[in-house]
C-alpha positions in Angstrom: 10.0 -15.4 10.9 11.3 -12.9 8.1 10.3 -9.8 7.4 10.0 -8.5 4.0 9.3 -4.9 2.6 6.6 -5.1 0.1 6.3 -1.9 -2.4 2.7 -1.7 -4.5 2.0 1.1 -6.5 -1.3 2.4 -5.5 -2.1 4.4 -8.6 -0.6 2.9 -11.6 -3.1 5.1 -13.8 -2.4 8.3 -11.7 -6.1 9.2 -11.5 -6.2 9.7 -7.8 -6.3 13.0 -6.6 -4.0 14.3 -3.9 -7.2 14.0 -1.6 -8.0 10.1 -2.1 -4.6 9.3 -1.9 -4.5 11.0 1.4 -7.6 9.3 2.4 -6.5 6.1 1.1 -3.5 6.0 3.1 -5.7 6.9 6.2 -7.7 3.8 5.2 -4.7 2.0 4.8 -2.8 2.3 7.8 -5.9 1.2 9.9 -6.5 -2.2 7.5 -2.7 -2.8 7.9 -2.8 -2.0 12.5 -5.3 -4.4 12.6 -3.5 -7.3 10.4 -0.6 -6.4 12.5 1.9 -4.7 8.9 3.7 -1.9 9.3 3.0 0.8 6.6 6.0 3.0 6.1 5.9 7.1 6.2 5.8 8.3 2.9 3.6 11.2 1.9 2.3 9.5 -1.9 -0.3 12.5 -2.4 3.2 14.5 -3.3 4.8 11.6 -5.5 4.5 12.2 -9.9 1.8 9.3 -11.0 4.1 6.8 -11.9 5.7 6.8 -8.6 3.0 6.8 -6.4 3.8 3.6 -4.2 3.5 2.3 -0.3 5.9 0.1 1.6 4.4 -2.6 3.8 6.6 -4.4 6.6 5.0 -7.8 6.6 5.7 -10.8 8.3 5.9 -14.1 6.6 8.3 -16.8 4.6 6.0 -16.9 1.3 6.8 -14.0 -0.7 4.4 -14.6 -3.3 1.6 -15.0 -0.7 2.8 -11.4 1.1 2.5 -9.9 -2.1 -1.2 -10.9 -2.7 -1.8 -9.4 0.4 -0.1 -6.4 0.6 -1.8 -6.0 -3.1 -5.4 -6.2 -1.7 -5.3 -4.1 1.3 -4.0 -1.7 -1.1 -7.1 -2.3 -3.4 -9.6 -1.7 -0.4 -7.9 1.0 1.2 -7.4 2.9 -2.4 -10.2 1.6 -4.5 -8.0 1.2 -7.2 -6.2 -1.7 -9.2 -2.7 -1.6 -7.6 0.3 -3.3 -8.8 
């Protein structure tokens, strides 16, 4: 099976403050342990707003289908519309 890194922007408005995107990635590392995705160090609370994006080792052939995923774990974790 491949493995892809998928990269979703978290906070496309950068609205979050620093301490919900901390919390958010808390949130999202234990959504992504339990579906088995490795979230990448990156510390997205000190990124500029237009940068502030995770990376996802996922599993899978469908790209497309990783994607959707990838996009709403990000939504639950952040409460936000990611991208």
């Amino acid at each position: 099976m491949r493995t892809a890194v998928v990269r979703v922007q978290v906070d496309p408005t950068g609205r979050l403050m620093p301490e919900q995107l901390t919390d958010g990635m808390t949130a999202l590392r234990g959504l992504a342990d339990a579906a088995d995705i490795e979230v990448l160090d990156n510390n997205i609370a000190a990124m500029p707003a237009g940068r502030r994006e995770v990376e996802m080792l996922m599993a899978g052939g469908d790209t497309d289908q990783l994607k959707l995923e990838a996009v709403a774990l990000c939504a639950k974790a952040f409460g936000t519309t990611p991208t």
